[in-house]
CHARMM internal coordinates of N, CA and C (Angstrom, degrees):
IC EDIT
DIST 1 N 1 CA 1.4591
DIST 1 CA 1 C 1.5181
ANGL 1 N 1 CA 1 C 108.93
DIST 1 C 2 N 1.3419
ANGL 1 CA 1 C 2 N 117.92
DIHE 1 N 1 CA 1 C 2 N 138.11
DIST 2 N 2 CA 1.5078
ANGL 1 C 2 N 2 CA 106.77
DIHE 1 CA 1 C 2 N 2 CA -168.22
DIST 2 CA 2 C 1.7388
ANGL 2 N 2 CA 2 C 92.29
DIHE 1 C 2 N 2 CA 2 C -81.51
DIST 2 C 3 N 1.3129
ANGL 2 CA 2 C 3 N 107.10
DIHE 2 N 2 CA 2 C 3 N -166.09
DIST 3 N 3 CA 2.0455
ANGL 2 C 3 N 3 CA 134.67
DIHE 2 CA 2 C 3 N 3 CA -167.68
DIST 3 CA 3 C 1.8772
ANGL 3 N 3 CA 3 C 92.72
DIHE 2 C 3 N 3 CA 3 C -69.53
DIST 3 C 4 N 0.8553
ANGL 3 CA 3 C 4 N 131.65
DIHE 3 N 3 CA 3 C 4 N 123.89
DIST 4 N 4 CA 1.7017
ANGL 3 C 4 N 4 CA 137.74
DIHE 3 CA 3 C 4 N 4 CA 145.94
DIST 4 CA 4 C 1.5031
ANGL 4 N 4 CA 4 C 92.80
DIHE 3 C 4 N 4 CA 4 C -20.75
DIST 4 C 5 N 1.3119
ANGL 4 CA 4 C 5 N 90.30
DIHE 4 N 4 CA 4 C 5 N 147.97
DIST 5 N 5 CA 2.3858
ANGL 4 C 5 N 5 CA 99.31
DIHE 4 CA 4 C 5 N 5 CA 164.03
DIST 5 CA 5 C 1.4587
ANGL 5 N 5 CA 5 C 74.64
DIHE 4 C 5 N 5 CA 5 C -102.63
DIST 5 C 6 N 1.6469
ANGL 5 CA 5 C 6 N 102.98
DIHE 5 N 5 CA 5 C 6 N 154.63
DIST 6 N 6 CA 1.3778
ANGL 5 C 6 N 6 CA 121.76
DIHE 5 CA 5 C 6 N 6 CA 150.77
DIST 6 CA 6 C 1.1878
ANGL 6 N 6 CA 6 C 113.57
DIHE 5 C 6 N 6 CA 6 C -60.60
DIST 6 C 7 N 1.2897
ANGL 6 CA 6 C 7 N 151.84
DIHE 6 N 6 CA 6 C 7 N -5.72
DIST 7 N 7 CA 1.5239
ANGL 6 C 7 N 7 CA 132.78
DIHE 6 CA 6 C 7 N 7 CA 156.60
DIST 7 CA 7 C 1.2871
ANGL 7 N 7 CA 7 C 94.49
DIHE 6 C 7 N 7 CA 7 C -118.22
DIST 7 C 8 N 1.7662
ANGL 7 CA 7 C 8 N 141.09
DIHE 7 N 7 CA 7 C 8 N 131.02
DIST 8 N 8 CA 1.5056
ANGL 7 C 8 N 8 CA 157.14
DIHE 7 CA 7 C 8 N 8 CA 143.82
DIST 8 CA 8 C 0.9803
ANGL 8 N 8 CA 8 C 126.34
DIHE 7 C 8 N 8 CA 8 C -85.85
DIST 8 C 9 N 1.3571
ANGL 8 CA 8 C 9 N 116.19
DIHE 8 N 8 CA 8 C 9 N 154.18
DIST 9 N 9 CA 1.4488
ANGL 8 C 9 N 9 CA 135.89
DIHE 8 CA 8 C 9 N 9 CA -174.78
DIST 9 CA 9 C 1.6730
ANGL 9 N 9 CA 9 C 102.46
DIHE 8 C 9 N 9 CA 9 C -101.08
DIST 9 C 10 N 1.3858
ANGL 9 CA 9 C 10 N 106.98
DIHE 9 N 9 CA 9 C 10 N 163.47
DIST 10 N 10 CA 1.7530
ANGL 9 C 10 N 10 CA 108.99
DIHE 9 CA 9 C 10 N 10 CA -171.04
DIST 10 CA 10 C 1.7608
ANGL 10 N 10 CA 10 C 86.11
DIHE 9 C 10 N 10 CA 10 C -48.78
DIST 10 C 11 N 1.1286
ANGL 10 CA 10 C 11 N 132.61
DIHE 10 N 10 CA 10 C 11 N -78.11
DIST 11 N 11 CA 1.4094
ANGL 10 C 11 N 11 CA 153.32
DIHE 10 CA 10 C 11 N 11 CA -133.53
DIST 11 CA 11 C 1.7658
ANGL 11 N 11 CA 11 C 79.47
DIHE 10 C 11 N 11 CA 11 C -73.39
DIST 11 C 12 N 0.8061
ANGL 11 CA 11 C 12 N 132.22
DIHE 11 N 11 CA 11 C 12 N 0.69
DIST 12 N 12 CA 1.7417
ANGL 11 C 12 N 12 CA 100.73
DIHE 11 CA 11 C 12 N 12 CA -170.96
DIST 12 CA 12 C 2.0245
ANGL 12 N 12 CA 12 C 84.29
DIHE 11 C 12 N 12 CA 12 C -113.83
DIST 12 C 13 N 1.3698
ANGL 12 CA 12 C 13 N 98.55
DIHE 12 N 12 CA 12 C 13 N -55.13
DIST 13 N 13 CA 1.5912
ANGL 12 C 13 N 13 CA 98.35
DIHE 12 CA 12 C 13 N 13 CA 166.72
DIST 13 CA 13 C 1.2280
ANGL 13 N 13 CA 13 C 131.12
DIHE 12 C 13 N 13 CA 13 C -34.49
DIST 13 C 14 N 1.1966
ANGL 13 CA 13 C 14 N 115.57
DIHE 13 N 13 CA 13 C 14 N -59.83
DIST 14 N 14 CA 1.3853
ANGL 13 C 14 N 14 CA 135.06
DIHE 13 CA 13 C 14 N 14 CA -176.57
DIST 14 CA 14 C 1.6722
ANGL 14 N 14 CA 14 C 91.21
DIHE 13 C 14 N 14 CA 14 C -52.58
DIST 14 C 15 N 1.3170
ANGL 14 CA 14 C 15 N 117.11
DIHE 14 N 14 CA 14 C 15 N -57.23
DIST 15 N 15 CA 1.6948
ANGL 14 C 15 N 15 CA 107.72
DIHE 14 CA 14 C 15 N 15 CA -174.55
DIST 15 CA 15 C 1.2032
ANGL 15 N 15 CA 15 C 112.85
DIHE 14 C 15 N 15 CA 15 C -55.77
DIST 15 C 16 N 1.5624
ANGL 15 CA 15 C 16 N 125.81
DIHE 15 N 15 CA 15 C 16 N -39.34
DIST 16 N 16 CA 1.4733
ANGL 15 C 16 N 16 CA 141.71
DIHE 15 CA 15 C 16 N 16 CA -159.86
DIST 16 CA 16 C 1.9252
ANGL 16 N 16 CA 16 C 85.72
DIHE 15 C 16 N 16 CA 16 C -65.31
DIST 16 C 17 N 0.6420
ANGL 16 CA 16 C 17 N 98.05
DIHE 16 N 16 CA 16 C 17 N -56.51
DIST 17 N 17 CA 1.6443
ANGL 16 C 17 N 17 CA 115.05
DIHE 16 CA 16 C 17 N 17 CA -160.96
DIST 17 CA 17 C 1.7756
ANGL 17 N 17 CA 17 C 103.41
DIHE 16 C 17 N 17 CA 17 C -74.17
DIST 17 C 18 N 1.1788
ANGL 17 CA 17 C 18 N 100.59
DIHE 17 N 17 CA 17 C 18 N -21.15
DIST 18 N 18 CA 1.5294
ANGL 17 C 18 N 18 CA 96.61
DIHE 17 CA 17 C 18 N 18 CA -163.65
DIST 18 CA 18 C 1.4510
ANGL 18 N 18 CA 18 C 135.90
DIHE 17 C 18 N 18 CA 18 C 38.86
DIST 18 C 19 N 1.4173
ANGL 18 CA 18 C 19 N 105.73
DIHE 18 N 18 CA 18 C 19 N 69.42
DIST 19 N 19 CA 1.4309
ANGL 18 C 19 N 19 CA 156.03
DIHE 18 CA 18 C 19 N 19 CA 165.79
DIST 19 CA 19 C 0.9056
ANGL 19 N 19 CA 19 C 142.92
DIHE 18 C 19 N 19 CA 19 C -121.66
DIST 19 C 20 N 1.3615
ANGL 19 CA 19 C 20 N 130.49
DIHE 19 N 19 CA 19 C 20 N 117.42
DIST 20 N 20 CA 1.2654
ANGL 19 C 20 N 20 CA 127.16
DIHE 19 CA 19 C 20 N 20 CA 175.03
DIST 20 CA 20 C 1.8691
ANGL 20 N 20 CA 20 C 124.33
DIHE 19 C 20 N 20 CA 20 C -31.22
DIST 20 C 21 N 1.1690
ANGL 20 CA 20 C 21 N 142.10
DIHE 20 N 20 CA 20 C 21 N 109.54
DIST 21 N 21 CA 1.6425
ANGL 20 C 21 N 21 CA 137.94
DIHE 20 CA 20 C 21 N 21 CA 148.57
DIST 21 CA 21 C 1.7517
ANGL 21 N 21 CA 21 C 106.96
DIHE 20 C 21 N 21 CA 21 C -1.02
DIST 21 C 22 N 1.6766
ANGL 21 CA 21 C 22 N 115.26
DIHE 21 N 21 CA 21 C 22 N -54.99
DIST 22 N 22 CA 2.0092
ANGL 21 C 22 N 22 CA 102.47
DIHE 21 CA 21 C 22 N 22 CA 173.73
DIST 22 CA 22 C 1.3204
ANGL 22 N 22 CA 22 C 117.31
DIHE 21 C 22 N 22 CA 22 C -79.55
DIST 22 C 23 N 1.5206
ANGL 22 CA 22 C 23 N 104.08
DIHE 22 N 22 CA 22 C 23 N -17.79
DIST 23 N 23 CA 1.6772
ANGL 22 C 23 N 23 CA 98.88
DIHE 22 CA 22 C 23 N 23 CA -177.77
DIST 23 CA 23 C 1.6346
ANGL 23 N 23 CA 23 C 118.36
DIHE 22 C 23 N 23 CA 23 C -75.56
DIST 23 C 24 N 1.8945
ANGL 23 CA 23 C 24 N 103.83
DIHE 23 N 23 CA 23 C 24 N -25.23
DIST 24 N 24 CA 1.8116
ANGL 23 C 24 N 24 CA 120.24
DIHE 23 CA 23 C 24 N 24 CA 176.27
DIST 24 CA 24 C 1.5547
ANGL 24 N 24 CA 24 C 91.37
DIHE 23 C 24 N 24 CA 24 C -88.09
DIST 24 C 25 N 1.5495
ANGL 24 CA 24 C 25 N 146.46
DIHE 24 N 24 CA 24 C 25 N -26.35
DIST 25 N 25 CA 1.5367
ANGL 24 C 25 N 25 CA 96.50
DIHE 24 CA 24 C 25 N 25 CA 156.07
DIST 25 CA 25 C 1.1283
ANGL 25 N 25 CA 25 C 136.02
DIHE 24 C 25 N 25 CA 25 C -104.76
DIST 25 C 26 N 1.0099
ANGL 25 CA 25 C 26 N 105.77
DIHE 25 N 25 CA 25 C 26 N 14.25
DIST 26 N 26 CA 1.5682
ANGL 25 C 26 N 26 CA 118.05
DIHE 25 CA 25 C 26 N 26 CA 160.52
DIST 26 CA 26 C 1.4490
ANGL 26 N 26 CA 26 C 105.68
DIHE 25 C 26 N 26 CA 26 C -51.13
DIST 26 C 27 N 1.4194
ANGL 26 CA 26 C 27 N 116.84
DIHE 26 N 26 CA 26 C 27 N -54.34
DIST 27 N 27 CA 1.6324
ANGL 26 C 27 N 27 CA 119.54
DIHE 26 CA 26 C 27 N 27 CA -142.17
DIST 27 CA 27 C 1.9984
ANGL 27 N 27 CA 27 C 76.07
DIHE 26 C 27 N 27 CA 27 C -92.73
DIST 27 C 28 N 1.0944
ANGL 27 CA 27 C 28 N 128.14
DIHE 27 N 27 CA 27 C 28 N -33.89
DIST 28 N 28 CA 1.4706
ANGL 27 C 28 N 28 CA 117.54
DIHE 27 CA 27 C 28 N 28 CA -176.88
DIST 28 CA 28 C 1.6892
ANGL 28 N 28 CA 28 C 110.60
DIHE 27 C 28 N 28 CA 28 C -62.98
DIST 28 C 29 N 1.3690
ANGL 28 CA 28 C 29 N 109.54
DIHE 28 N 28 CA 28 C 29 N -31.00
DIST 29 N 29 CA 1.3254
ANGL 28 C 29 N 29 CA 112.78
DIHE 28 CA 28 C 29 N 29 CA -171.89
DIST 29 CA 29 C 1.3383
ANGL 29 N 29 CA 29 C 122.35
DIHE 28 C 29 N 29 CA 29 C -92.25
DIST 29 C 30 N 1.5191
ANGL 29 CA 29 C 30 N 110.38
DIHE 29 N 29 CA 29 C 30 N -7.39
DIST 30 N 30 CA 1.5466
ANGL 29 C 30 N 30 CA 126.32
DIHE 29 CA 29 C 30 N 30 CA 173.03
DIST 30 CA 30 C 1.6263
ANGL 30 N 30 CA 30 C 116.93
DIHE 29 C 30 N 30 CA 30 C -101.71
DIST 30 C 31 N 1.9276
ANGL 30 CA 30 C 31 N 94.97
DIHE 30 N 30 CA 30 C 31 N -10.47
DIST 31 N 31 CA 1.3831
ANGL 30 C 31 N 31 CA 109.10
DIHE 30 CA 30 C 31 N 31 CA 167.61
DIST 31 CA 31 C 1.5961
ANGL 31 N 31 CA 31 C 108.74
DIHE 30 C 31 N 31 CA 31 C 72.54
DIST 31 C 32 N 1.2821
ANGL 31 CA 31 C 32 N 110.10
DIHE 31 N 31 CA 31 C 32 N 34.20
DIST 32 N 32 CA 1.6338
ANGL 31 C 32 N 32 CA 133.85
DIHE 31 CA 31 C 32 N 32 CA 144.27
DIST 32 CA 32 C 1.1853
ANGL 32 N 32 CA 32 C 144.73
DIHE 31 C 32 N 32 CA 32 C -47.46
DIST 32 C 33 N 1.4031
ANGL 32 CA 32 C 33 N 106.60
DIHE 32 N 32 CA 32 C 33 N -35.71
DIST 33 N 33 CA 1.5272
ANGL 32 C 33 N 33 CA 111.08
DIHE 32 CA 32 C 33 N 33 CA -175.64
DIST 33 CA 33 C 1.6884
ANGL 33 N 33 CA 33 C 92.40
DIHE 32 C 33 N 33 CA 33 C -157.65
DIST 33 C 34 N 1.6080
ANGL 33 CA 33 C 34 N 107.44
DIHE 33 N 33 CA 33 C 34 N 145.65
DIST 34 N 34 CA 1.6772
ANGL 33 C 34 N 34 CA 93.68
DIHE 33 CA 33 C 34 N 34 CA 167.62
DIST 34 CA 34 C 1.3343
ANGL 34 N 34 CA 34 C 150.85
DIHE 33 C 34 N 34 CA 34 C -114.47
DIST 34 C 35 N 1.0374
ANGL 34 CA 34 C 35 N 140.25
DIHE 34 N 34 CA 34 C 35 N 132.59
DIST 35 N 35 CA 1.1399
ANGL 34 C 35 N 35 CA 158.17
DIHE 34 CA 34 C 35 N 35 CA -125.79
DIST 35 CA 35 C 1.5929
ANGL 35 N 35 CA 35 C 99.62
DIHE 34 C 35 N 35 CA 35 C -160.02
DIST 35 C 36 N 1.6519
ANGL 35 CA 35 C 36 N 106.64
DIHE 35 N 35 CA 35 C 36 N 155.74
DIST 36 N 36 CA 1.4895
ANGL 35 C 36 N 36 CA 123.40
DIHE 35 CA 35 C 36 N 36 CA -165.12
DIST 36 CA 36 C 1.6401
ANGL 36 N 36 CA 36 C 105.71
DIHE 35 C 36 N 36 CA 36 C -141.06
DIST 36 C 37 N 1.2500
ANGL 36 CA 36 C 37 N 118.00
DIHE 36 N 36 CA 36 C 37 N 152.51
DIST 37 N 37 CA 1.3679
ANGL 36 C 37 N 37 CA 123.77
DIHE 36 CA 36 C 37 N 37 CA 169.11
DIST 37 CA 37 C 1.1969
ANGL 37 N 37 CA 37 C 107.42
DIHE 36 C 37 N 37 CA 37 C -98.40
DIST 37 C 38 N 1.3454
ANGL 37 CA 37 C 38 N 112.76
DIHE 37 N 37 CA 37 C 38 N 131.91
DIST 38 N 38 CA 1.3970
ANGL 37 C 38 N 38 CA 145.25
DIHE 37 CA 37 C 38 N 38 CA 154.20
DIST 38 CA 38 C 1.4456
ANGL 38 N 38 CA 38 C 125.32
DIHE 37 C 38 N 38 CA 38 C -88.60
DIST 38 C 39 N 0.9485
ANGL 38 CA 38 C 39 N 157.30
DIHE 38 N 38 CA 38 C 39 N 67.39
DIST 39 N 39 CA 1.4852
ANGL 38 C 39 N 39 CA 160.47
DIHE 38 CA 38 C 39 N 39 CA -129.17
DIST 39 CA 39 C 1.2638
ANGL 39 N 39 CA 39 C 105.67
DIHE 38 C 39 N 39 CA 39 C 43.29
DIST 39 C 40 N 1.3432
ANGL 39 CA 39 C 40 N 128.16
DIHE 39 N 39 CA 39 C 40 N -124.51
DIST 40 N 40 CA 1.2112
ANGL 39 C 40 N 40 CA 139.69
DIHE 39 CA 39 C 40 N 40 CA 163.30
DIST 40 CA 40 C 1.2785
ANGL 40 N 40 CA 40 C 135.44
DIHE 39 C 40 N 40 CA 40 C -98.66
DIST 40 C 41 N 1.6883
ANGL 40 CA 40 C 41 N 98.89
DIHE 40 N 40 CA 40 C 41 N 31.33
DIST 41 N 41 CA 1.5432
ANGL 40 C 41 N 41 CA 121.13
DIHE 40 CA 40 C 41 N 41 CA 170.65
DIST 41 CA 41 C 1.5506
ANGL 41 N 41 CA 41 C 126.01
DIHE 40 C 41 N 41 CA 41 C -116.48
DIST 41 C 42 N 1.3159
ANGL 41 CA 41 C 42 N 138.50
DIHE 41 N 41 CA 41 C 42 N 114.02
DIST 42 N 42 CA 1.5918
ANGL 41 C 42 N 42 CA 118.82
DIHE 41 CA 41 C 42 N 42 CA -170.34
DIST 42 CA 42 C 1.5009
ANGL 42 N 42 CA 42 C 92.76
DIHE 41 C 42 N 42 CA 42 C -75.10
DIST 42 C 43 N 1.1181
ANGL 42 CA 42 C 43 N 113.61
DIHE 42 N 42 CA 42 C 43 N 174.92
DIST 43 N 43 CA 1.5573
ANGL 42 C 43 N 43 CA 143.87
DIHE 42 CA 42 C 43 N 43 CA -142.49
DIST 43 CA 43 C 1.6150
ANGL 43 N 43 CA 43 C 97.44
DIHE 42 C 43 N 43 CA 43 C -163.05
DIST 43 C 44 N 1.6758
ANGL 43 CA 43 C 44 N 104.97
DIHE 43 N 43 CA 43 C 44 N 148.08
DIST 44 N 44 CA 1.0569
ANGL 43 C 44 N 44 CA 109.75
DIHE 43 CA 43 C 44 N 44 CA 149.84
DIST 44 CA 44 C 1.8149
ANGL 44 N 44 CA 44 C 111.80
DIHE 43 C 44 N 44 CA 44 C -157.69
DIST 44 C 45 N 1.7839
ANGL 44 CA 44 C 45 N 100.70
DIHE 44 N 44 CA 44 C 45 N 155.18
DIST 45 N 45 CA 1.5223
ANGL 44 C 45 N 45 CA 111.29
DIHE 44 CA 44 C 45 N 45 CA -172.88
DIST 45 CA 45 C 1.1074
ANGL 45 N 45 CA 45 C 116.99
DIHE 44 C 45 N 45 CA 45 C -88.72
DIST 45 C 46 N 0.9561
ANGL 45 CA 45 C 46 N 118.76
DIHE 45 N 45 CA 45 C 46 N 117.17
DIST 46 N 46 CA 1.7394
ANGL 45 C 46 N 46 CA 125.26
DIHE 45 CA 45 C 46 N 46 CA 178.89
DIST 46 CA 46 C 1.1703
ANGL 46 N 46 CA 46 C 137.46
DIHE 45 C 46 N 46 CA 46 C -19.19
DIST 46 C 47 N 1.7627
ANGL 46 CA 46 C 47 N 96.57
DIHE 46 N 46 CA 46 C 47 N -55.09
DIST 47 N 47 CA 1.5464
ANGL 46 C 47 N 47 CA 123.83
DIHE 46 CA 46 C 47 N 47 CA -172.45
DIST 47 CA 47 C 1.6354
ANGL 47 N 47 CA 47 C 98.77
DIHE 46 C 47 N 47 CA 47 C -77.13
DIST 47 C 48 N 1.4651
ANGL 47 CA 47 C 48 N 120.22
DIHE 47 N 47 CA 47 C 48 N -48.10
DIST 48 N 48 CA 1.2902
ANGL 47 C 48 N 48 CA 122.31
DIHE 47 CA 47 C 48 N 48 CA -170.58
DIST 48 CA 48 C 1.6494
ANGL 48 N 48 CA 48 C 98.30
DIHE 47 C 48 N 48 CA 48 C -92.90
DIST 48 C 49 N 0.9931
ANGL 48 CA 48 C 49 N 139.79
DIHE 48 N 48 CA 48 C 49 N 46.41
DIST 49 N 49 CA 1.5864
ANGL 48 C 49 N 49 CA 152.82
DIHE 48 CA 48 C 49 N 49 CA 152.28
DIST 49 CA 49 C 1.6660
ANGL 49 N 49 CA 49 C 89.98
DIHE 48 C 49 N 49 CA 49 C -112.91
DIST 49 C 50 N 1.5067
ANGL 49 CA 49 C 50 N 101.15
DIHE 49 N 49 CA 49 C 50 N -67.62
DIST 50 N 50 CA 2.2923
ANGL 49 C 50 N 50 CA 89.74
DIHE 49 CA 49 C 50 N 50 CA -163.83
DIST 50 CA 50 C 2.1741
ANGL 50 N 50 CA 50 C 90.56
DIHE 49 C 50 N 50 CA 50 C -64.80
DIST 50 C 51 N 0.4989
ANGL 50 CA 50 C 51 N 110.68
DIHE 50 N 50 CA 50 C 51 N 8.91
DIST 51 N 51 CA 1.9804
ANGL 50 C 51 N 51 CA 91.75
DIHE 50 CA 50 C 51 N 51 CA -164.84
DIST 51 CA 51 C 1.9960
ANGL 51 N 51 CA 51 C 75.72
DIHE 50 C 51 N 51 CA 51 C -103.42
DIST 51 C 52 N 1.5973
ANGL 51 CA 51 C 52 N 142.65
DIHE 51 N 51 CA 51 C 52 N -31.65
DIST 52 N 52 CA 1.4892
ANGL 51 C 52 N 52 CA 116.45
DIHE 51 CA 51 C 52 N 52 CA -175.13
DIST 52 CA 52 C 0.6296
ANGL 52 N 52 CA 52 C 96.07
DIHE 51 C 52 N 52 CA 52 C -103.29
DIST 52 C 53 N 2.1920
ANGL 52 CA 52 C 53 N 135.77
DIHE 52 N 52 CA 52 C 53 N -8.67
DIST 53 N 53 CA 1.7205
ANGL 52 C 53 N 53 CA 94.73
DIHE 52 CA 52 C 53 N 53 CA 167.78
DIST 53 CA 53 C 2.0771
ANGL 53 N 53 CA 53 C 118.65
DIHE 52 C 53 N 53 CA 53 C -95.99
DIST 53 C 54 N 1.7389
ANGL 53 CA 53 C 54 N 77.81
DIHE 53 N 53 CA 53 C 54 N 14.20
DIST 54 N 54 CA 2.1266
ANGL 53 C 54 N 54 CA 70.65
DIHE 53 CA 53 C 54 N 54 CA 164.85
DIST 54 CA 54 C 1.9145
ANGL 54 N 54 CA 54 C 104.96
DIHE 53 C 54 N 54 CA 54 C -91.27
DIST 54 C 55 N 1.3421
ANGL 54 CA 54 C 55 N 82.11
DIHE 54 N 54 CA 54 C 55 N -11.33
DIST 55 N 55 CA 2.2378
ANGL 54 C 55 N 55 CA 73.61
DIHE 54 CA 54 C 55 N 55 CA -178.23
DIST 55 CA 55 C 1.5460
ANGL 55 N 55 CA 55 C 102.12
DIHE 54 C 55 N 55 CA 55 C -89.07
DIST 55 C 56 N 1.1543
ANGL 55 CA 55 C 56 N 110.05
DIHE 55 N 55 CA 55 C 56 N -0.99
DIST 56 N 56 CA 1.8154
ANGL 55 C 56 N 56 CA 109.44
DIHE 55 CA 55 C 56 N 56 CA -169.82
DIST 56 CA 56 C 1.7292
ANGL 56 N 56 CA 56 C 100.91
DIHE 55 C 56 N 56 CA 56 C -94.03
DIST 56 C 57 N 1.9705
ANGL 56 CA 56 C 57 N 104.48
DIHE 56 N 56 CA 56 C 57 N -29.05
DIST 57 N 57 CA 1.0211
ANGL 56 C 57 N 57 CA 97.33
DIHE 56 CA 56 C 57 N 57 CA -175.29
DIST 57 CA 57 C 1.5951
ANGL 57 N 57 CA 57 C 110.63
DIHE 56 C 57 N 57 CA 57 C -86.61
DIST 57 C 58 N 1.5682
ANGL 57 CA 57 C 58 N 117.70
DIHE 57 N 57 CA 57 C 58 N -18.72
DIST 58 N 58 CA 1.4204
ANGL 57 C 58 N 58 CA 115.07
DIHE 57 CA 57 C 58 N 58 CA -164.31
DIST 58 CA 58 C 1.4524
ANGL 58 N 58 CA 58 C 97.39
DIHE 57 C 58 N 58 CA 58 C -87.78
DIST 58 C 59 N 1.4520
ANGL 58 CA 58 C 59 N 119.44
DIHE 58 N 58 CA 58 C 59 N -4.02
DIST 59 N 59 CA 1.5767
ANGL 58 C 59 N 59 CA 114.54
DIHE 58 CA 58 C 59 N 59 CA 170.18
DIST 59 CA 59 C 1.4830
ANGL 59 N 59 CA 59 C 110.29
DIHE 58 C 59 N 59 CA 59 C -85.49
DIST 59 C 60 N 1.3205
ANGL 59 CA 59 C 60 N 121.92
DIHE 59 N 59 CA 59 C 60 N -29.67
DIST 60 N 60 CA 1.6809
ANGL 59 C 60 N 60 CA 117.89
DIHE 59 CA 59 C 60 N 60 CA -169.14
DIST 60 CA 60 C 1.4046
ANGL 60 N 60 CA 60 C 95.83
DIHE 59 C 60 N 60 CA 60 C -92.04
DIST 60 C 61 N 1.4740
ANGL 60 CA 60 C 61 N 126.30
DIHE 60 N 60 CA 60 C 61 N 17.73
DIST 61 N 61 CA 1.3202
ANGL 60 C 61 N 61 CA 133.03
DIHE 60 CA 60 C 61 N 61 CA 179.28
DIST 61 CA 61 C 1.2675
ANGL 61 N 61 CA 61 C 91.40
DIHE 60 C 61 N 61 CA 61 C -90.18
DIST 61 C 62 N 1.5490
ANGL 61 CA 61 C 62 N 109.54
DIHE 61 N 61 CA 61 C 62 N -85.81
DIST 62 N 62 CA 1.5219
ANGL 61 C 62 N 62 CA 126.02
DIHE 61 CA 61 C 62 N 62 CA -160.09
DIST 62 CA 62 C 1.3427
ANGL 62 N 62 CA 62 C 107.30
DIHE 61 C 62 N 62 CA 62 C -78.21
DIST 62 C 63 N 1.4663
ANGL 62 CA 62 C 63 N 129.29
DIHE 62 N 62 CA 62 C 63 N 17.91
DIST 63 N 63 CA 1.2710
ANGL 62 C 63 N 63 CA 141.80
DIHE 62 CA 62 C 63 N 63 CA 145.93
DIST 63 CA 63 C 2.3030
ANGL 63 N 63 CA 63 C 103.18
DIHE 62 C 63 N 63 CA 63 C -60.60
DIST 63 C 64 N 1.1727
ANGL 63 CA 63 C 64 N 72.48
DIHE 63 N 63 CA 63 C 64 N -74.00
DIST 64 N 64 CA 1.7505
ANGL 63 C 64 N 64 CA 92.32
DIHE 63 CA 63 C 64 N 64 CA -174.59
DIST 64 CA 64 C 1.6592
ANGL 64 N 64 CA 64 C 116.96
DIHE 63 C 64 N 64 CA 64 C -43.26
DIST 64 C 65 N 1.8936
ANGL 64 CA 64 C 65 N 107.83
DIHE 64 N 64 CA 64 C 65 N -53.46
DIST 65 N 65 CA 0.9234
ANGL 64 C 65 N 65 CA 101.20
DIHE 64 CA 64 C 65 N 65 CA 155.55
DIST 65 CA 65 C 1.7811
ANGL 65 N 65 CA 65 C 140.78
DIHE 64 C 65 N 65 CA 65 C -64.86
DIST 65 C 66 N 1.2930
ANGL 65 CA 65 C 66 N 118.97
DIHE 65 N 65 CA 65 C 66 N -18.59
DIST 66 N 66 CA 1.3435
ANGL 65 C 66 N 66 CA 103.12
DIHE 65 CA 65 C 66 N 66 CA 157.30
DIST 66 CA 66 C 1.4702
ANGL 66 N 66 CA 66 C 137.11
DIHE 65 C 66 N 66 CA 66 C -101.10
DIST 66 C 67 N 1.4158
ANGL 66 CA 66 C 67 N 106.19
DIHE 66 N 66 CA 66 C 67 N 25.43
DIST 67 N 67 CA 1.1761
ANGL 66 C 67 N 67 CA 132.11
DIHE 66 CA 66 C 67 N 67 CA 157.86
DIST 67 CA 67 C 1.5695
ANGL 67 N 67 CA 67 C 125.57
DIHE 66 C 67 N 67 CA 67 C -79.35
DIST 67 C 68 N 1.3824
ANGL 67 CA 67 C 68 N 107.57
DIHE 67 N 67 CA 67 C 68 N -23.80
DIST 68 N 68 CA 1.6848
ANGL 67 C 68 N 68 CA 123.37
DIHE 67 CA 67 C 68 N 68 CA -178.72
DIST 68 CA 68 C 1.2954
ANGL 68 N 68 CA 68 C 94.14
DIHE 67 C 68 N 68 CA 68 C -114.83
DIST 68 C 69 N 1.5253
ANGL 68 CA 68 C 69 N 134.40
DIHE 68 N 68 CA 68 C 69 N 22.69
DIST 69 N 69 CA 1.3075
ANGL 68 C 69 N 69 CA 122.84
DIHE 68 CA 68 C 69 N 69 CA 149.13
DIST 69 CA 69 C 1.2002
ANGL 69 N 69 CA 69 C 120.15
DIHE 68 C 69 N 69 CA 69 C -81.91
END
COOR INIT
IC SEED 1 N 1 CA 1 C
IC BUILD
């Protein structure tokens, strides 16, 4: 698979992410993850895609750990 562009399309995201295209607008339309409109296309930024899935991961962290408290 070639490098992500810093700005994506559902279909390029969805790969980045490895997700289905209905499962990324689902989560855009429930206001899950963020993403921007560009005409009448959502979009998403690269940098701010990896920056919520390190807060998604440092939450299912300190989820776990206060579960084994």
């Amino acid at each position: 698979m070639a490098s992500p562009r810093e700005v994506m399309s559902i279909r390029e995201a969805s790969e980045y992410l490895g997700i289905s295209p209905d499962t990324l607008y689902r989560y855009v339309y429930q206001d899950r993850i963020p993403a921007f409109k560009l005409g009448n296309r959502w979009k998403f930024k690269k940098t701010i895609l990896d920056r919520w899935m390190e807060r998604k991961i440092s939450q299912g962290k300190n989820r776990r750990r206060k579960g084994k408290g």
